[in-house]
VEXNU-876001 format. One record per residue (C-alpha): residue in three letters; x, y, z. Coordinates in nm, 4 decimals. Example, Ala and Ser with C-alpha at 12.3 -4.5 7.8 and 13.67 -1.06 7.14 Angstrom:
<atoms>
ATOM   aa         x         y         z
ATOM  ALA    1.2300   -0.4500    0.7800
ATOM  SER    1.3670   -0.1060    0.7140
</atoms>
This chain:
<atoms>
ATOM   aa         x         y         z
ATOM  UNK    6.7100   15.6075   15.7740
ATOM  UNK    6.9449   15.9196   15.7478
ATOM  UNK    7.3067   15.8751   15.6501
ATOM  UNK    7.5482   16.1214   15.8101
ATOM  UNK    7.8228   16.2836   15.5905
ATOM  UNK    8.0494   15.9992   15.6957
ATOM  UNK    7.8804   15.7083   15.5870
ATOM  UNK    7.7636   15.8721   15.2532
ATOM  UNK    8.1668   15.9151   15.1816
ATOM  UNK    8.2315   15.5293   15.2712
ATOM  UNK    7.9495   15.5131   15.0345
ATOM  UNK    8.1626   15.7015   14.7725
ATOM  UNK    8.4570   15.5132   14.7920
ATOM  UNK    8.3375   15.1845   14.8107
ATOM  UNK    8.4661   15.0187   14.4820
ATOM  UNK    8.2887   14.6499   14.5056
ATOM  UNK    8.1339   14.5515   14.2236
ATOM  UNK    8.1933   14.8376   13.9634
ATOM  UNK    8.3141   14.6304   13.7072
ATOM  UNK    8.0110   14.3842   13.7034
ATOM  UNK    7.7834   14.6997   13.6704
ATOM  UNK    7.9373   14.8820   13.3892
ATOM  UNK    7.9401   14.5267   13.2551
ATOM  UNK    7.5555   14.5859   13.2966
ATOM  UNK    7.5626   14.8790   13.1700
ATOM  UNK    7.7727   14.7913   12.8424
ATOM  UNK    7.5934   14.4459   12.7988
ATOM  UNK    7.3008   14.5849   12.5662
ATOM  UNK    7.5067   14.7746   12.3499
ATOM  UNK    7.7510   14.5043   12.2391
ATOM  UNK    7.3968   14.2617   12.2305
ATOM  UNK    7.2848   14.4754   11.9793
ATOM  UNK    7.5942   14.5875   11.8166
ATOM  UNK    7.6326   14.2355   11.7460
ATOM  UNK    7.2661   14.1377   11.6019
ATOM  UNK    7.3008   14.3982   11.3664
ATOM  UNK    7.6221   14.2873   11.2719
ATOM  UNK    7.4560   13.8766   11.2344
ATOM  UNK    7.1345   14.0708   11.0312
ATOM  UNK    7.3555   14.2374   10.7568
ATOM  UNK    7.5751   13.9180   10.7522
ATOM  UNK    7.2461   13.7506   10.6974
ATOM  UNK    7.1406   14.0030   10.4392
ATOM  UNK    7.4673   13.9553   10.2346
ATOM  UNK    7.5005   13.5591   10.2338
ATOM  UNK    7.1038   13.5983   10.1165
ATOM  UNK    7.2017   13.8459    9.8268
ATOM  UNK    7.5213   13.6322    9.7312
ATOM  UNK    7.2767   13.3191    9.7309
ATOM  UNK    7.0121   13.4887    9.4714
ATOM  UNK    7.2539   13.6183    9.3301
ATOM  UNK    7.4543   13.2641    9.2297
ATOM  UNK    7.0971   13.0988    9.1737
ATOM  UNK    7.0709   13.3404    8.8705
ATOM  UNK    7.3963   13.2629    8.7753
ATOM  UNK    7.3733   12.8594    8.8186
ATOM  UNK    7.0230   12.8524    8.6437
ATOM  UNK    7.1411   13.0676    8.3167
ATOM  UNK    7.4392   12.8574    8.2817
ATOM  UNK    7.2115   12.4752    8.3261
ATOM  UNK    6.9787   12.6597    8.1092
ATOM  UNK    7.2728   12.7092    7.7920
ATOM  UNK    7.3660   12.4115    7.8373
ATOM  UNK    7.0488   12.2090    7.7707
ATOM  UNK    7.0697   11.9662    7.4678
ATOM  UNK    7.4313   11.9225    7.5004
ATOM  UNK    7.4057   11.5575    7.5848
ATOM  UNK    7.1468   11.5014    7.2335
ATOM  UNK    7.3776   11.2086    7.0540
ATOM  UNK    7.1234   11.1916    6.8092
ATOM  UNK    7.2333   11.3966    6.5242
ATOM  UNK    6.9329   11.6226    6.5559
ATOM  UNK    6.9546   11.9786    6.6526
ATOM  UNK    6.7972   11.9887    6.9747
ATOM  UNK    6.4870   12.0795    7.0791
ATOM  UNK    6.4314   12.2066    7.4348
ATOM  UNK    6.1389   12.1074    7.5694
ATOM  UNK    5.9340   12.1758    7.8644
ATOM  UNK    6.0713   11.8857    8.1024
ATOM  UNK    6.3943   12.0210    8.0559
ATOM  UNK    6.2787   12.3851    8.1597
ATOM  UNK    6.0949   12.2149    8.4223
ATOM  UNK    6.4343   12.0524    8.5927
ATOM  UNK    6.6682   12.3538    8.5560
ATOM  UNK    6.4381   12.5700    8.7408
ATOM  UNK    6.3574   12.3220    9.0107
ATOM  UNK    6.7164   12.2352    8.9947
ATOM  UNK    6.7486   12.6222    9.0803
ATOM  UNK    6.4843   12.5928    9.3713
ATOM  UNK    6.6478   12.3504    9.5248
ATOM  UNK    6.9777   12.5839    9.5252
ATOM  UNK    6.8270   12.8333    9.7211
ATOM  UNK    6.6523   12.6437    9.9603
ATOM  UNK    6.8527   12.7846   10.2402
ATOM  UNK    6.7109   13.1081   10.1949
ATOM  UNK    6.3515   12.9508   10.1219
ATOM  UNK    6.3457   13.0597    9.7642
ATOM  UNK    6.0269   12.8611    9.7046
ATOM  UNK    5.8435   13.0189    9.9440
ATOM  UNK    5.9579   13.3807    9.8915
ATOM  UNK    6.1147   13.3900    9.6184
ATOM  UNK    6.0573   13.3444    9.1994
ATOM  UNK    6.3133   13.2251    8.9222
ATOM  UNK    6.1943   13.3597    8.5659
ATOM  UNK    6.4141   13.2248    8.2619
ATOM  UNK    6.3853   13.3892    7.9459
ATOM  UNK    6.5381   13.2918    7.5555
ATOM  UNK    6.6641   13.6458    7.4287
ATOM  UNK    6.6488   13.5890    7.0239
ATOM  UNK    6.7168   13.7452    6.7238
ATOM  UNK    6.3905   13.7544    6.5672
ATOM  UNK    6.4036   13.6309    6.2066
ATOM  UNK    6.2572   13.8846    6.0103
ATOM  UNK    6.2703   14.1700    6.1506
ATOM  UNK    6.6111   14.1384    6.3313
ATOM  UNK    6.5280   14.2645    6.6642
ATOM  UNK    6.5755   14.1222    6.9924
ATOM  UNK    6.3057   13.9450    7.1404
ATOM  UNK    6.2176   13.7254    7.4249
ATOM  UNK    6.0731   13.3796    7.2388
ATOM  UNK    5.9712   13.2599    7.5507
ATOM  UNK    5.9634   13.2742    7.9125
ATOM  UNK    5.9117   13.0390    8.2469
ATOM  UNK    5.8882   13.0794    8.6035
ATOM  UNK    5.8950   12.8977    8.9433
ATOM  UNK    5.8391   13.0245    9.3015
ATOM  UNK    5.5179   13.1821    9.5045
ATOM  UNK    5.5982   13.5185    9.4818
ATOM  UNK    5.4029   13.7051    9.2692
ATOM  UNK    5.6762   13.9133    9.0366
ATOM  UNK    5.7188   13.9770    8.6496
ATOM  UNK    6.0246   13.9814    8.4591
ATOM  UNK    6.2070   14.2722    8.4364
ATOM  UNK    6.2203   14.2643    8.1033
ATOM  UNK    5.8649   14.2336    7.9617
ATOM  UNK    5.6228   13.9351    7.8743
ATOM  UNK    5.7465   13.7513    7.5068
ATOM  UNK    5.7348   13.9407    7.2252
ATOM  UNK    5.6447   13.7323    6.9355
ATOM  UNK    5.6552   13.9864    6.6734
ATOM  UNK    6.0038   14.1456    6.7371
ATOM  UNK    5.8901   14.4547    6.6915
ATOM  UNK    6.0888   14.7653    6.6642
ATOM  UNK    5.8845   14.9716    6.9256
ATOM  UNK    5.9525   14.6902    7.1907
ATOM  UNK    6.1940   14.8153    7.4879
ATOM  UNK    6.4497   14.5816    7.4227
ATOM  UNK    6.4645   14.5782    7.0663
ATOM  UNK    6.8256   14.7011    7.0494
ATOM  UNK    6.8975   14.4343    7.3259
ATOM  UNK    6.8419   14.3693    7.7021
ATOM  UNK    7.0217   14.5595    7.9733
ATOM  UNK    7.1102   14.4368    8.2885
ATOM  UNK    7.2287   14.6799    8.4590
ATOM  UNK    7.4791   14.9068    8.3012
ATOM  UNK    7.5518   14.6200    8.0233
ATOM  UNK    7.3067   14.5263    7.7229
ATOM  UNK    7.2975   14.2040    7.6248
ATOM  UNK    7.2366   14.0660    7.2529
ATOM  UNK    7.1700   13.7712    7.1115
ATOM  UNK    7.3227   13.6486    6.7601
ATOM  UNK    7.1567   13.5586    6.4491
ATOM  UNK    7.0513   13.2058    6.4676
ATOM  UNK    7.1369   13.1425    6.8640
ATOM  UNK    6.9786   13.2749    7.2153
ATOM  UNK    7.0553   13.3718    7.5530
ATOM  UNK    6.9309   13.2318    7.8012
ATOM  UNK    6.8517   13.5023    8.0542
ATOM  UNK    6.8295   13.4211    8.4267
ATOM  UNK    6.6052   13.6304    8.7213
ATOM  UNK    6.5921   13.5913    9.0794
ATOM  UNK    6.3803   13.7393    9.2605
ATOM  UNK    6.3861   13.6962    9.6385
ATOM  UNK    6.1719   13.8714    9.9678
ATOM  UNK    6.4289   13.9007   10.2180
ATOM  UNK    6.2969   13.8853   10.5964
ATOM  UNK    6.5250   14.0055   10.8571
ATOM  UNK    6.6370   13.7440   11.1160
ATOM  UNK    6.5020   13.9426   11.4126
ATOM  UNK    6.2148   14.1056   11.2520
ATOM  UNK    6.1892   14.4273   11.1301
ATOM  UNK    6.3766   14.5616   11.4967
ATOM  UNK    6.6631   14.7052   11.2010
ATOM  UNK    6.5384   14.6511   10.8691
ATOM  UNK    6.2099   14.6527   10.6674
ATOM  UNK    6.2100   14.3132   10.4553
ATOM  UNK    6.3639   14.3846   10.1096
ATOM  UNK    6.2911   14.2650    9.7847
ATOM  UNK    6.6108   14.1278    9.6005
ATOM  UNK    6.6789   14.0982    9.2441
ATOM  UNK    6.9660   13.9456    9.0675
ATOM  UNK    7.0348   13.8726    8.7202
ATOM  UNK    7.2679   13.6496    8.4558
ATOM  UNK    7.3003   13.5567    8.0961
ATOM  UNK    7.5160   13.3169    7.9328
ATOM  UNK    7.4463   13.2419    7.5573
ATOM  UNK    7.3455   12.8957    7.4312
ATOM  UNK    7.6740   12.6435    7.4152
ATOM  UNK    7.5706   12.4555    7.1055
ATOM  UNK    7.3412   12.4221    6.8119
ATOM  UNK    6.9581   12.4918    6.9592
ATOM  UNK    6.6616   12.4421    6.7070
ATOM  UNK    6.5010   12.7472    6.7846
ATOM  UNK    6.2180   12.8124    6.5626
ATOM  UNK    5.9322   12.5788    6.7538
ATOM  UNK    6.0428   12.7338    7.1105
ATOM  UNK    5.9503   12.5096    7.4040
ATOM  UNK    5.8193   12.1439    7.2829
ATOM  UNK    5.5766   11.9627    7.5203
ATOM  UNK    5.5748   12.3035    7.7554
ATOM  UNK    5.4617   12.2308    8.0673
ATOM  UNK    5.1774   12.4651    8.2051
ATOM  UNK    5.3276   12.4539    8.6093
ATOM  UNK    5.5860   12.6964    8.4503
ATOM  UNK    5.4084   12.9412    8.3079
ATOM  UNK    5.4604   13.2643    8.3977
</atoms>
């Protein structure tokens, strides 16, 4: 069918339904305007969440021992490590830290001969497969070890005093975008604390009655 030059003007000015086809038109935009607004949203609240895991699990972690009536200078011993880092598991569940995701607490020392910082000892929790930032223990303290001067995290370095610890708090987490990788590859997070022992802390045996499920 041919349209004459007066129908294809009627054509022109006929106005019905313009604003429900720019709506069309518009409709994918603002749809994914607005899922990349929800996936950084989601990427923030997941980096806030590692990021107060760390914090939460080096502050349980200081505070182990406290509630030792017995006159004794504590000993911490592997149940306790055992039930701050599940205790820190359990935090991040929303973001399915378990799954993807590790916890790695660390004792920064004062090693007694030498005088170096060290890392006494170390524990983990959580399937993914990642190291501390900071290095394995260093029994020795030696004077050639990275963090002999003291551990940084980032533009601060952390120390230990003679005859107490920090306890030094990781999070690591493998963050998965909630619509795939349509705006982002998945990320791997890492967040850090420290927050030196509260009280007296035997520290000379370590971990008593470790418990091998946290080894790192």
């Amino acid at each position: 069918m041919t349209l004459n030059v007066r129908q294809i003007a009627a054509v022109l000015r006929n106005r019905t339904a313009v604003s429900t086809i720019e709506f069309a038109l518009v409709l994918p935009v603002f749809m994914i305007l607005g899922m990349y607004g929800a996936e950084i949203a989601w990427m923030n609240a997941s980096a806030l969440e590692a990021s107060q895991v760390a914090v939460a699990l080096a502050d349980n972690a200081s505070r182990l021992g406290q509630t030792d009536n017995s006159g004794v200078t504590p000993t911490i011993t592997g149940a306790d490590i055992v039930s701050v880092l599940t205790g820190a598991i359990e935090e991040g569940k929303n973001i399915g830290l378990n799954g993807d995701g590790r916890v790695i607490l660390s004792s920064l020392e004062t090693h007694a001969v030498t005088g170096k910082q060290y890392v006494h000892w170390q524990h983990c929790m959580g399937s993914l497969k990642k190291d501390s930032a900071h290095g394995k223990p260093d029994l020795t303290g030696s004077a050639l070890s990275a963090i002999a001067s003291g551990l940084a995290i980032g533009k601060t370095k952390i120390t230990a005093p003679a005859g107490s610890a920090v306890m030094v708090a990781e999070v690591w987490y493998k963050h998965k975008g909630l619509f795939g990788t349509m705006f982002i590859q998945p990320i791997t997070m890492h967040e850090e604390s420290a927050v030196i022992v509260r009280d007296n802390r035997n520290l000379t045996t370590g971990i008593s009655n470790s418990n091998p499920s946290t080894n790192c």
